[in-house]
Steps between C-alpha positions, in 0.01 A plus 500: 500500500904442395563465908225210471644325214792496674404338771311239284859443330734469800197216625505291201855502485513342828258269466798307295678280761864427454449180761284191449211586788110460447319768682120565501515895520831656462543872728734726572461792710740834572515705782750782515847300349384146566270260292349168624447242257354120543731434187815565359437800220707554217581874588429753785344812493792829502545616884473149655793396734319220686299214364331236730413174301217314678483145297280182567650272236258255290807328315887523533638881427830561402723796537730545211779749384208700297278562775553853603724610198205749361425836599493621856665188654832653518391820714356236761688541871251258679308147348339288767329167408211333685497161301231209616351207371552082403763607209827568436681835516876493291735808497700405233888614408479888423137539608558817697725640218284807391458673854847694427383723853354230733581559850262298680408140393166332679444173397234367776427147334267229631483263247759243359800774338818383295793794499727384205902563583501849314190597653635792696768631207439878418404594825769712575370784679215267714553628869213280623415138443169392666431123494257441769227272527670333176382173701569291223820630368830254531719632672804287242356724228490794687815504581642345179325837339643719697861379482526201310866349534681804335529630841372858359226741669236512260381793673768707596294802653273291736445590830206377589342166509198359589481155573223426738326183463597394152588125494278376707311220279905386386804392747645761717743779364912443560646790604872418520809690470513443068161621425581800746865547360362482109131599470421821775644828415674637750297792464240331676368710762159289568452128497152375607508098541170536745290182504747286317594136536912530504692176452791643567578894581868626547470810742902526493513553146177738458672744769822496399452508094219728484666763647227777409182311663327707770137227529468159478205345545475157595201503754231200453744289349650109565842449501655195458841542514614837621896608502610805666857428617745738493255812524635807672387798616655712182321249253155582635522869599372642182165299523264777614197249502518103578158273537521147627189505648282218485783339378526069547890460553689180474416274838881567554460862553194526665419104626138455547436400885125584619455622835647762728865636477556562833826752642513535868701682734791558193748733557782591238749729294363561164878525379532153649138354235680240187247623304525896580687560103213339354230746715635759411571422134161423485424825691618756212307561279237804564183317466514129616162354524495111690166478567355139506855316531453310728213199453220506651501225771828660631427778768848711670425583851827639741518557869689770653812492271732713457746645245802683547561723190845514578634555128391747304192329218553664179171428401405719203088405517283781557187297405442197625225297449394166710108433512362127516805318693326389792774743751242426787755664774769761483624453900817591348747807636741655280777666747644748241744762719766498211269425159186520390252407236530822347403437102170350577194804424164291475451128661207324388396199727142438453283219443748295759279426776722647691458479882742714689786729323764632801549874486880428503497303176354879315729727731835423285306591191493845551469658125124298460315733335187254444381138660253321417362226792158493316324157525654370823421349853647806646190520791683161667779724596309784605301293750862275591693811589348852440811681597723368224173562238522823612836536440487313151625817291667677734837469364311627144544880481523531157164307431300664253234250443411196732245252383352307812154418307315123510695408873209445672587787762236597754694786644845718441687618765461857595911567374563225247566774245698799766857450340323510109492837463566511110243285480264583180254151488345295741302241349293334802218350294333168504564467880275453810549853606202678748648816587792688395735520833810531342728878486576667163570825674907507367397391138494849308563357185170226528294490113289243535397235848274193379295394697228298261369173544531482894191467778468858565134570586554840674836692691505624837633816608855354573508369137320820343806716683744307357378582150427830554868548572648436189236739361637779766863369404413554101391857554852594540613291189417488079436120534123389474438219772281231300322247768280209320202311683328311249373136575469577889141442648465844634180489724319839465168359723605586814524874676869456633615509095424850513791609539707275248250539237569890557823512447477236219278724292678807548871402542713600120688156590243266391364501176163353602341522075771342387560239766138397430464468903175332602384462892225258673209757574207409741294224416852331323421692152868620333520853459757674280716778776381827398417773742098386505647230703570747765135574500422158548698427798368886615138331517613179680741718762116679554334221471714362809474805711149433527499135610781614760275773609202293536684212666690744764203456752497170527892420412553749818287277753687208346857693555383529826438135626816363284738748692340344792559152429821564412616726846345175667676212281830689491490581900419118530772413221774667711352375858554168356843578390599625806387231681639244257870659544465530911471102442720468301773707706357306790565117269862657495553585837393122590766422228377150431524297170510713216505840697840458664609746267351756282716446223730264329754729321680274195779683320820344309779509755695663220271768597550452868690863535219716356231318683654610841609803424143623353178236542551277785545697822218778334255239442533350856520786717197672258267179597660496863329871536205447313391183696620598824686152533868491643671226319668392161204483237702482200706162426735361240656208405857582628331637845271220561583165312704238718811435382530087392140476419351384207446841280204413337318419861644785704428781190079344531477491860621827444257634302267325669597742835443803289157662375630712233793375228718852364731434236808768436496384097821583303717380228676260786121409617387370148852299466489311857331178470406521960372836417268349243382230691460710805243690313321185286461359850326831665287497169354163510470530904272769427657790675475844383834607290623877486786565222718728593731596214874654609597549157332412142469188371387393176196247438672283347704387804187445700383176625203422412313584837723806474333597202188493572517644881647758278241559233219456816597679807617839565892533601739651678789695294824648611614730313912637434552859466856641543614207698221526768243205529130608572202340513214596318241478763528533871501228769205601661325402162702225491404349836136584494527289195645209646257548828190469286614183290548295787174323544 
């Protein structure tokens, strides 16, 4: 009974307000050392070291120097207030006077507040300020409380404060060099201006005067006058943590021009870049997060650049973060023999819509311990040039975790991951992924490999091999291999999932139960995976050997008469082809019109050496014996064309003379405008065109006809290998080509 009545004491005494609030039912509440109030009480309860006021004022409530000056107030550490409503919220002079062991001040306040100049006095060991979402707070009186013109620090032990979008119903904060110089501590190790409207904000003298701050936090916020002149790298390199992302900089830092930044064919120093102090001023602090700098309507595209690291960077960035800036493609080469990008540990990239990333722009980052290309367009360069997606993290052997998830993928190459051997994560999820072709035999340190969300309906036994190995490479190993396949339509309705479902149920890797795996059983019902679906697909495997048994009878007799038709159709197929090439060979023995010659060989006369020495006599003397004709069946422009004739007449009459076009393509090919218009003139004649590539070109140097003879037909290649020149394929192939093109 005495424990009661005390209780029923220490209530009524704080039912007493010493602020002028009306409040329907006044609580309070303690858990462990902190109470929650929706008013301010008189006194606290012994033990409490955290109180969190949650007001909704009915009429104006002042804060005064006798607030929290009875008992309990001064062993508080932590006081956080949630103030809303339509009234008035005043911290007058002294208010906080009696919380002698405050460290952490929260003062989260919606409605209209009023901080009088001695708000802040007698908060001498606060080490945390937290203004945000003060949207109604001005910023004059904010700052005029927390300085006021006697140029003193009215809390000398701060190192922490919150600022985050306070100010946003009044005009923008100033930020300049006096309210830096008299009102921040420079003991501040934390400055959050997130979401902020900044009149004015003086980088230089943030930097350079707080000396001590390791995160600043300005992402989200509009700037509308921004200094930062006279930064170097020994101002900055204590900053562990900077955020500008999402950031609206002045139009004279980042102008505002919609539309595609285009860089093509660039080549330079990066000692040689104006603006290389500021990059890598800006690149030194350990965290730098820029996602969402640049606007929108602006998109960054670059075409086969390159960069000579020819000075050693300095960067100090380990972290660096750049999602939402429209970097559609990364065709750019670092050349780093001397330096390279050494500091950099985790890139994050995603959400760019990023089209193509060159293997050579990640190869002088060696030390990258984790990227993220999550949320990209990353399937455009597999299906544009497979052998540099392949080769996309080659250069990465320190990877540890790779995120490749939501890129639209419908395969990965079989050795996309050979050189990441200290590879621990491979997020593939969200993809268009069928079957598992890729390698993870070398990855002995492998935890987890995500493959949810993707179109897997069942593996075949190529796929099933490849995840059985890391499984046989684990053995050996304490790491547990972790493989997720939720949100895939696995199909368990047909017999051939037999043998996938199999080694689903029963393989430790996949934790069907609490994956919650489902798969489309006959008749379309979902069935959760459990090893009765085995038995299921067990009665449709038997279910099939039955129809195939009773359909063998008749399916033989119908064997029977289709190999029949087909011996006949194929035997008059090829009597037809024979007979089509003997006229042919007999068209070019006549050697009339277009079968003069056989072929019209066009090649770059920069070219003309190679062309000699390896295609032209080959190709004529192959066709020669094939066709059983003794004369020249090749021709070229500087054999055949009449000098002092109109070019343009002599190169179509020609072409007109020959029944097959063969073009040696090469860098010199793509350049010459006669080469060009040799071939547009074949193409719209009609005749059939065979590319024959003597060294590789890129797509982008194509003609348009090029192109798409390219992306149609099946080419020649020659290939290099220790200065010999080979062809991939042999002439006879070649000429039996040729032979049954010509109509």
């Amino acid at each position: 009974m005495q424990g009661f009545f005390i209780v029923i004491i220490w209530w009524t005494l704080n039912t007493a307000e010493s602020v002028s609030t009306s409040i329907s039912e006044s609580t309070c509440n303690k858990v462990n050392t902190t109470v929650t109030c929706n008013y301010i009480p008189v006194s606290v309860p012994a033990g409490t070291v955290s109180v969190l006021l949650r007001l909704q004022l009915t009429n104006d409530t002042f804060l005064n120097s006798s607030t929290f000056t009875s008992s309990g107030w001064d062993k508080i550490s932590q006081i956080e207030f949630r103030v809303d409503g339509d009234y008035h919220f005043v911290l007058q002079d002294n208010c906080f006077n009696g919380l002698k062991e405050l460290r952490v001040l929260k003062l989260h306040i919606i409605c209209l507040v009023h901080l009088d100049l001695g708000s802040f006095e007698h908060l001498d060991n606060v080490e945390v300020l937290d203004m945000s979402d003060s949207v109604r707070l001005f910023p004059v009186e904010f700052i005029r409380a927390l300085g006021g013109n006697d140029k003193l620090v009215k809390l000398p032990t701060l190192t922490a404060l919150f600022l985050s979008r306070s100010f946003l119903y009044r005009t923008g904060l100033i930020l300049d060099d006096n309210v830096v110089h008299n009102l921040l501590s420079n003991k501040i190790s934390l400055l959050d201006m997130s979401s902020l409207q900044l009149s004015q904000m003086n980088l230089t003298s943030i930097v350079k005067r707080l000396k001590q701050l390791d995160m600043l936090n300005v992402s989200h916020a509009n700037l509308d006058n921004f200094e930062y002149y006279g930064i170097d790298q020994s101002d900055v390199i204590n900053i562990k943590s900077l955020d500008v992302s999402y950031i609206t900089f002045p139009k004279n830092i980042v102008p505002y021009l919609p539309g595609k930044i285009k860089a093509i064919n660039l080549v330079y120093n990066l000692s040689e870049r104006v603006e290389f102090e500021s990059l890598r001023n800006a690149l030194s602090p350990v965290t730098l997060n820029i996602s969402g700098i640049i606007p929108y309507p602006i998109s960054l595209w670059a075409w086969n650049c390159k960069v000579h690291i020819d000075i050693s960077p300095a960067f100090l960035t380990k972290t660096l973060v750049a999602r939402k800036n429209n970097i559609r493609r990364l065709d750019v080469s670092f050349i780093c023999d001397m330096f390279t990008f050494s500091s950099f540990e985790h890139i994050d990239i995603s959400d760019n819509d990023l089209e193509f990333i060159h293997p050579d722009f990640l190869s002088c980052i060696p030390n990258i311990r984790r990227i993220n290309l999550s949320n990209n367009l990353l399937f455009k360069m597999a299906r544009e040039n497979l052998y540099l997606f392949e080769n996309i993290l080659s250069g990465l052997k320190n990877l540890q975790h790779i995120d490749l998830s939501h890129n639209q993928l419908t395969d990965i190459p079989i050795d996309i991951f050979k050189y990441n051997e200290l590879v621990e994560e491979i997020d593939l999820s969200n993809n268009h992924l069928q079957q598992v072709r890729f390698a993870l035999t070398r990855q002995k340190r492998l935890r987890v490999l995500n493959l949810q969300g993707n179109k897997i309906k069942t593996l075949d036994p190529l796929s099933l091999n490849n995840l059985k190995d890391i499984h046989r490479l684990k053995k050996s190993t304490e790491h547990h291999v972790s493989i997720y396949l939720k949100d895939n339509p696995l199909d368990c309705s047909k017999c051939e999932a037999k043998t996938f479902f199999t080694w689903l149920t029963k393989s430790p890797n996949v934790d069907i139960s609490s994956q919650g795996l489902v798969c489309s059983g006959k008749n379309g019902h979902m069935e959760d995976v459990t090893e009765h679906v085995l038995d299921s697909i067990e009665e449709i495997c038997r279910r099939k050997t039955i129809i195939i048994a009773t359909s063998v009878s008749a399916g033989t007799v119908c064997v029977i008469l289709t190999i029949s038709y087909i011996l006949y159709f194929l035997q008059r197929e090829r009597a037809r082809e024979m007979l089509k090439k003997e006229n042919v060979i007999n068209l070019l023995r006549m050697g009339d019109g277009q079968y003069e010659f056989v072929v019209f060989l066009a090649y770059s006369s920069e070219d003309e050496e190679f062309v000699n020495v390896n295609i032209l006599h080959q190709l004529n003397e192959s066709l020669k014996l094939m066709t059983d004709i003794d004369r020249n069946l090749v021709c070229t422009g500087d054999l055949n064309l009449r000098p002092g004739f109109y070019l343009h007449n002599e190169t179509y009459s020609l072409l007109n003379k020959a029944s097959v076009i063969i073009a040696a393509v090469s860098n010199n090919f793509c350049n010459s405008v006669n080469c060009q218009n040799e071939l547009d003139q074949a193409h719209v004649n009609g005749k059939p065109i065979i590319l024959m590539f003597i060294e590789h070109v890129e797509q982008e140097l194509m003609s348009r006809t090029m192109k798409e003879l390219y992306q149609r037909n099946v080419r020649i290649v020659w290939t290099h290998e220790n200065g010999e020149c080979r062809m991939k394929t042999t002439w006879d192939n070649v000429c039996t080509s040729i032979l049954e093109l010509i109509e």
